[in-house]
N, C-alpha and C positions, 0 to 999 in steps of 0.2 A: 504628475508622476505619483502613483500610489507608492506605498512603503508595505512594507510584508512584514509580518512581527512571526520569530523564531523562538518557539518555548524552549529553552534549555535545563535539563534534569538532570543533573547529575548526580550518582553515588559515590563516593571515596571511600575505595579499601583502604587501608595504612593496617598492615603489617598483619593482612590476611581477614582482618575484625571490619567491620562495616563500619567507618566512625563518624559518619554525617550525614544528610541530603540536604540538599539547596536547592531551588531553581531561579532561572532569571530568563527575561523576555529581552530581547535584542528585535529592535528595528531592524529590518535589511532592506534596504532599494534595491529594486530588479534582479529580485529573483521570488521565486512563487512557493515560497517556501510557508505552510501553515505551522507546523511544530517541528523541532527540533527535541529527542529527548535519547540522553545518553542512560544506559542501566545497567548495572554489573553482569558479569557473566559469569559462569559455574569453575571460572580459571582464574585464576589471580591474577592480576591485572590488565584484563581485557574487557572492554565494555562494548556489548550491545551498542552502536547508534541506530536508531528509528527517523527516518523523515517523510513527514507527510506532505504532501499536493494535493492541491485541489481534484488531481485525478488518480492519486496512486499512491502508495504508500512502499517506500522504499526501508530495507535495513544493510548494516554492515558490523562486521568486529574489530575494532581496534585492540592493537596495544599502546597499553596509557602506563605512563609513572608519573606519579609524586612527588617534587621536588620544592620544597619549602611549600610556596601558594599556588604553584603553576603544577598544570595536569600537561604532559605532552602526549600524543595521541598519533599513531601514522599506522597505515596500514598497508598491507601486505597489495601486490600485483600495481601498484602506483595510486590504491584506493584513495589515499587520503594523508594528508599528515595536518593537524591545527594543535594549539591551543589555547587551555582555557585557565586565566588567572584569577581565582578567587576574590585577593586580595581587592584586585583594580577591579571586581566586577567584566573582564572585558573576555574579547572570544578573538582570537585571531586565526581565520582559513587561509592556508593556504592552497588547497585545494580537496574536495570530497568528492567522490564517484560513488555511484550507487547502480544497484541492477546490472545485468547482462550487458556485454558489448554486442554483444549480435543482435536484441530487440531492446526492451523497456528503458532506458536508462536515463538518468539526472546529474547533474554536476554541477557543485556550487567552487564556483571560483572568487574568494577574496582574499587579497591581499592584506586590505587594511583595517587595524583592529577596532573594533565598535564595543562600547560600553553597553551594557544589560542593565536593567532593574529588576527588583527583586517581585516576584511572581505574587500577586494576591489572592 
């Protein structure tokens, strides 16, 4: 069974200001996921996600808040809701949708949260 590695990029607004980027690489089993990378949007607390495939390359907008180490992130029409804890390193999906329901579309389902390392 191959393993799929997730780049993760995240920016944190806090209180309007840009105050960090980080990334981290998360292994995922079965699912075909080449990068993952979240990035601020021209709104206060809504981020760009980008995910790429081998054959496509999918986006969406969440809304994210700040709460201590944890980013929570859920999106509009049942798109998506995860998050992602600094602190631990870890990412937990509960569910992401991407692309159109009528043609293109992607959907990572996990439940259970996976540790990242830090991007070299």
């Amino acid at each position: 069974m191959k393993k799929k590695v997730i780049t993760l990029i995240c920016f944190f607004i806090s209180s309007g200001v840009m105050a960090e980027k980080f990334c981290y690489q998360f292994q995922v089993e079965k699912q075909a996921i080449e990068k993952l990378v979240f990035k601020t949007s021209s709104q206060k607390n809504f981020f760009e996600v980008v995910i790429k495939t081998k054959k496509k390359m999918f986006k969406n907008t969440y809304y994210c808040h700040l709460k201590h180490s944890i980013l929570k992130c859920s999106g509009d029409d049942d798109s998506g809701l995860f998050e992602f804890d600094k602190n631990e390193r870890s990412l937990t999906i509960s569910n992401m949708t991407f692309g159109e329901p009528d043609s293109d579309s992607f959907k990572v389902t996990k439940t259970k949260e996976i540790t990242g390392e830090s991007c070299k």
